[in-house]
VMD Tcl script that draws the C-alpha trace (Angstrom):
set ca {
  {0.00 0.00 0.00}
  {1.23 3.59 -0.42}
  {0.99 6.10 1.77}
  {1.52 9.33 1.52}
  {1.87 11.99 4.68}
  {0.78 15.69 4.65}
  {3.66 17.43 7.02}
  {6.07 14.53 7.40}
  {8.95 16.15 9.25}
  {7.56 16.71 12.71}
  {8.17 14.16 15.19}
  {5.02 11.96 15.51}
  {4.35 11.71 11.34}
  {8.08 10.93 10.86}
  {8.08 7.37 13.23}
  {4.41 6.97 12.00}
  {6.35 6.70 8.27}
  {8.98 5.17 9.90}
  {6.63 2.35 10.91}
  {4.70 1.89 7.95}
  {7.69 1.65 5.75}
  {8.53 -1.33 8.51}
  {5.14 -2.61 7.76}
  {6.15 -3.39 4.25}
  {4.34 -0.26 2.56}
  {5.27 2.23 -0.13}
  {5.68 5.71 1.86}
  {6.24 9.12 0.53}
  {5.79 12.58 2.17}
  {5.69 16.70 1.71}
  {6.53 19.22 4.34}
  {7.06 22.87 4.24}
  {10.14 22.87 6.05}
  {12.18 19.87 5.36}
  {14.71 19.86 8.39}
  {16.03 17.57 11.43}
  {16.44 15.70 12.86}
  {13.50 13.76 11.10}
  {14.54 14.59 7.53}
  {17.60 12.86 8.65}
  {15.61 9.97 9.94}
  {13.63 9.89 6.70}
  {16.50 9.86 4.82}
  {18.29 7.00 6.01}
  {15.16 4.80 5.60}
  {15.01 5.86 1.94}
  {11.43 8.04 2.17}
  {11.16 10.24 -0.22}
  {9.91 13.23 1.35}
  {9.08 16.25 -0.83}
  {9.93 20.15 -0.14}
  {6.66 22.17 -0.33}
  {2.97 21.50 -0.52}
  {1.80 20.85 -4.48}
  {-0.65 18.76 -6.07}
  {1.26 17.20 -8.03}
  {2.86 15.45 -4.99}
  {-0.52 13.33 -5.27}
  {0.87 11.88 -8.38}
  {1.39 9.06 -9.11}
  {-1.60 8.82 -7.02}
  {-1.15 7.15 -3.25}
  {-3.60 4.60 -1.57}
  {-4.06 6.57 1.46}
  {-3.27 10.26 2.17}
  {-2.47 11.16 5.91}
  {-3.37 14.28 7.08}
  {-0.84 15.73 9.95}
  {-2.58 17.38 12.89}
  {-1.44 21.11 12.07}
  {-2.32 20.87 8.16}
  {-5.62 23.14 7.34}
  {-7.95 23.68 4.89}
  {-6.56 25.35 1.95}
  {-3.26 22.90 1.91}
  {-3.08 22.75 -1.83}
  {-2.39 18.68 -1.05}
  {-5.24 18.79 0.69}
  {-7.44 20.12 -1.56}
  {-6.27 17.92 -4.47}
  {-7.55 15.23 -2.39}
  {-11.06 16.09 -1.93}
  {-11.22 17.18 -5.24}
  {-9.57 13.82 -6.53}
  {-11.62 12.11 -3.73}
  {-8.86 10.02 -2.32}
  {-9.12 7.93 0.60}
  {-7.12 10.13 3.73}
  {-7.36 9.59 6.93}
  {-5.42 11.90 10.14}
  {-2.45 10.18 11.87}
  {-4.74 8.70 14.73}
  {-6.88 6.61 12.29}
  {-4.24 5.68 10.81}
  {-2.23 3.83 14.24}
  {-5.42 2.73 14.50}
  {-6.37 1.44 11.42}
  {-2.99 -0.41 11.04}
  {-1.36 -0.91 14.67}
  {-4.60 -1.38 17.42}
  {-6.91 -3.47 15.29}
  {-4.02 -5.82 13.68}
  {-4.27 -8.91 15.87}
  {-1.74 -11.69 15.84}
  {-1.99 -15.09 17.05}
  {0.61 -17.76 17.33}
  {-0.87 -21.55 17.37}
  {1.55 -24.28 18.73}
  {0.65 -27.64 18.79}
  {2.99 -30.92 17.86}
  {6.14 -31.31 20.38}
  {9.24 -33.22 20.35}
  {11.65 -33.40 23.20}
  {15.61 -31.98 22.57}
  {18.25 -33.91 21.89}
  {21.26 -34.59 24.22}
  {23.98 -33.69 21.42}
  {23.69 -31.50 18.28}
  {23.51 -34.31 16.31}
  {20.64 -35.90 18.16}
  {18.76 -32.54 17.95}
  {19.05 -31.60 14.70}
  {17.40 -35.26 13.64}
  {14.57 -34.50 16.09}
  {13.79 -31.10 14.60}
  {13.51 -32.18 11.25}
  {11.62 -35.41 12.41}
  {9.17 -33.15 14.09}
  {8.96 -31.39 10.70}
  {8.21 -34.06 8.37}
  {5.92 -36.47 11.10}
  {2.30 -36.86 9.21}
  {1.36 -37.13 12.87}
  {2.51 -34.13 14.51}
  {1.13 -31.88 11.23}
  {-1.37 -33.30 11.70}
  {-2.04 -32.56 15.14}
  {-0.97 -28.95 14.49}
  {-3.67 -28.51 11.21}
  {-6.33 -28.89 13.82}
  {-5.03 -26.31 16.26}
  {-4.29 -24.28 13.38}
  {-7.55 -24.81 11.22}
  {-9.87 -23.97 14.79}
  {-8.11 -20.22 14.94}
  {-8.70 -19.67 11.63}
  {-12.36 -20.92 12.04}
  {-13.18 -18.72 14.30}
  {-11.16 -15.52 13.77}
  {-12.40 -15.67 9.83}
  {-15.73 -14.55 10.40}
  {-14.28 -11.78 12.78}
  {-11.80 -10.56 10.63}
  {-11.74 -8.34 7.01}
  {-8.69 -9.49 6.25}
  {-7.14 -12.60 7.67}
  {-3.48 -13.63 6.32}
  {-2.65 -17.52 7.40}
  {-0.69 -18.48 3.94}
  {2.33 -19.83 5.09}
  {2.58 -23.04 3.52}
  {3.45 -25.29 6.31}
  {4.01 -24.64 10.27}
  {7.65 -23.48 11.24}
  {9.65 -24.88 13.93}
  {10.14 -23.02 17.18}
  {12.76 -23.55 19.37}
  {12.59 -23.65 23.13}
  {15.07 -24.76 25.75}
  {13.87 -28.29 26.37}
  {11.13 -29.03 23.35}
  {10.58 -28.09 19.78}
  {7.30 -27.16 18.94}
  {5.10 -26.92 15.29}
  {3.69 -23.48 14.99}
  {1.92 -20.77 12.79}
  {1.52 -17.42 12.42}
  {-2.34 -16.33 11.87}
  {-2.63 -12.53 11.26}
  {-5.24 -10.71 10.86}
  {-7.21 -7.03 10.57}
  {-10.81 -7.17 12.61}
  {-13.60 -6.05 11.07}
  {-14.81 -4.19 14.07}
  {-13.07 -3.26 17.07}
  {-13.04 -6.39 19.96}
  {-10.84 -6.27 23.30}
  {-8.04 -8.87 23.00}
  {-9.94 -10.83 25.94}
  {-13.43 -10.83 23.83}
  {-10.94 -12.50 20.99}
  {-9.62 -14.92 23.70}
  {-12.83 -16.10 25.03}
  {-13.99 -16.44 21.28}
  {-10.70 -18.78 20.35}
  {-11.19 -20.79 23.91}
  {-11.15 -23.71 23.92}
  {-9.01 -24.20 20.96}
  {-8.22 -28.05 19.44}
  {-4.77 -27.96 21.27}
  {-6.90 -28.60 24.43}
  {-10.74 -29.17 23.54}
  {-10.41 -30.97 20.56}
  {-11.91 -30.90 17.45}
  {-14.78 -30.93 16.57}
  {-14.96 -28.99 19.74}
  {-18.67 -29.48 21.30}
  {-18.26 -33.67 20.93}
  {-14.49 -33.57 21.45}
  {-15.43 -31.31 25.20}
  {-17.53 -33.64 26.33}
  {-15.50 -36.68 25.25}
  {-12.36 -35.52 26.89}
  {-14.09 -34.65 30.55}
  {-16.07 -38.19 30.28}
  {-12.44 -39.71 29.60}
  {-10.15 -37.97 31.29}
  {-11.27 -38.13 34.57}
  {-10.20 -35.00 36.32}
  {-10.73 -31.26 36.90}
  {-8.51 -29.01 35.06}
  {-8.98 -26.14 37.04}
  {-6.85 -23.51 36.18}
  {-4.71 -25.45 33.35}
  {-5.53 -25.07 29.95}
  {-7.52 -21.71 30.38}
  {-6.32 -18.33 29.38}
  {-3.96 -16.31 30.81}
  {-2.97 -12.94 29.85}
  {-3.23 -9.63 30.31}
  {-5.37 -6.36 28.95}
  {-5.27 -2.56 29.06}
  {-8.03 -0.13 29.36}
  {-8.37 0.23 25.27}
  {-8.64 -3.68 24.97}
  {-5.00 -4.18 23.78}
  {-3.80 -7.61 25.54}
  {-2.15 -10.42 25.16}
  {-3.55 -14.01 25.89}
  {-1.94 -17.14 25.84}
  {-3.32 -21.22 27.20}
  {-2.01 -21.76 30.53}
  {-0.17 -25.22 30.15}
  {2.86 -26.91 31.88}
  {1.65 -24.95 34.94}
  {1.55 -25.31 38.53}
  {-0.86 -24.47 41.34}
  {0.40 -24.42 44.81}
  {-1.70 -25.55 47.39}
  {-3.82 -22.95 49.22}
  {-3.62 -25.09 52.71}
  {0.23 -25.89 52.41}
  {2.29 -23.72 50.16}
  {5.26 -26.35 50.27}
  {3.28 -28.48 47.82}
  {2.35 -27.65 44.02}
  {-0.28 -29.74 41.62}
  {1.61 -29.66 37.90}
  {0.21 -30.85 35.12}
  {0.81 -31.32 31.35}
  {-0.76 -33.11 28.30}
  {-0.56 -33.87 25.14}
  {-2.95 -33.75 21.52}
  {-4.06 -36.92 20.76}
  {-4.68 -38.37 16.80}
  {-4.99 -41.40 15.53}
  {-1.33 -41.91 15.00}
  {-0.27 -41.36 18.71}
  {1.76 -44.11 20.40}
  {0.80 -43.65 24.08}
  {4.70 -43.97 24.92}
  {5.88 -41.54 22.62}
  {3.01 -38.85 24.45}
  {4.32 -40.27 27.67}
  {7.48 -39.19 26.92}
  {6.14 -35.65 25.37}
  {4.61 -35.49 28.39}
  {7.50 -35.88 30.85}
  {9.19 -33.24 28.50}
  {6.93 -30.95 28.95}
  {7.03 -31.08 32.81}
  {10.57 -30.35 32.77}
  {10.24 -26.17 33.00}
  {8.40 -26.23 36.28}
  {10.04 -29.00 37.86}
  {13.17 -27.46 36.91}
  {11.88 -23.93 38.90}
  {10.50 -26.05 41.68}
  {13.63 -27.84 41.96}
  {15.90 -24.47 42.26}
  {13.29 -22.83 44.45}
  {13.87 -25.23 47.13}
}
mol new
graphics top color blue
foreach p $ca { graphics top sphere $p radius 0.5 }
foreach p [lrange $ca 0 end-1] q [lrange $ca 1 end] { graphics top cylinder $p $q radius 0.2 }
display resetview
């Protein structure tokens, strides 16, 4: 997209180009008084910024034409787009538009422990990578974010080609990017209530696979596998699934319930999700063992 900002050099419509250009989009600008240190700024990030207010600044013509704060009525860029009736919008809209109601969300699901030498790791990684099991697991977790954030969303980009491995200190995991723009504005809780439960822990489809897992599993969850996050007065937040956790005991804080889990298919071996399992307890027993 190209963008084009009315009064580029002042502070706050400088790092707004400076982020957009980040952002991937085409970004030009005009200001009366091209000086630093923002021109420098511009400069180094290869804007083109443009001494002077003229209409033919408009051309060739931009997407989207912001409007700084202190620009009037009677800008000639201005004018040339109302006459030209191009799409502008002021620098608030515009953080708005492309920084508040972006919303990201990372699935994980499909684990293999680490390896106890380089060598050992690397074949796990790509083993993790190429198991029809383990995709498999991860295109449900995957496929139930996208279900639900579709209908939420005007834009929604999930077009990698395959999930990505991510590295942590004692497991790889499968995961995906989903991104996406929201059709109207929701709090980043109302998203996480909409997402939970996702298939990484309620299965899929989710209303049978629910009631199917708390007929066979035979506990109460409590706390684990719900959402945990955090949220700001505007709705900006950040949720994630509480898993590999560990509640301490009200009546004797010396003692901690822990629990983990695993996705199940129909290509798990129960002593391969054993083991996952065991892996995945290692974080907090690790912290429980130092605390002591």
């Amino acid at each position: 997209m190209h963008y084009h900002l009315i009064g580029i050099c002042g502070t706050a419509m400088a790092s707004l180009a400076g982020m957009l250009q980040a952002r991937g989009h085409r970004v030009t600008g005009s200001d009366q008084n091209v000086y630093p240190p923002m021109s420098t700024m511009l400069e180094a990030l290869g804007i083109t910024v443009m001494q002077g207010y003229k209409a033919e600044h408009l051309t060739p013509q931009p997407d989207c034409v912001i409007v700084g704060n202190a620009i009037p009525r009677g800008n000639p860029e201005v004018e040339e787009t109302l006459t030209r009736k191009l799409l502008y919008r002021s620098q608030a809209e515009t953080v708005k538009e492309e920084f508040i109601r972006g919303r990201r969300s990372l699935v994980l699901a499909g684990t293999m422990p680490r390896g106890a030498t380089p060598e050992e790791d690397s074949r796990l990684a790509a083993a993790l990578l190429s198991s029809a099991k383990e995709v498999e697991e991860h295109d449900y977790a995957a496929a139930s974010v996208r279900r639900v954030l579709a209908p939420l969303c005007e834009t929604l980009d999930a077009s990698s080609p395959g999930p990505e491995l991510l590295t942590l200190p004692n497991v790889y995991h499968l995961g995906t990017r989903v991104v996406g723009r929201l059709a109207a504005e929701r709090s980043a809780l109302a998203l996480a209530a909409a997402l939970h439960p996702t298939a990484a822990v309620g299965g899929d489809p989710t209303d049978v696979a629910v009631e199917l897992i708390r007929e066979l599993e035979g506990m109460d969850r409590a706390r684990y596998a719900g959402p945990v996050g955090w949220m700001d007065a505007s709705g900006n937040g950040e949720w994630g699934i509480a898993l590999r956790c560990a509640q301490l005991d009200p009546a004797d804080g010396r003692r901690a319930r822990l629990v983990a889990g695993c996705g199940i298919v129909a290509g798990s071996v129960p002593a391969a999700e054993v083991a996952e399992t065991l892996a995945k307890f290692r974080p907090m027993r690790t912290a429980l063992d130092q605390a002591l």
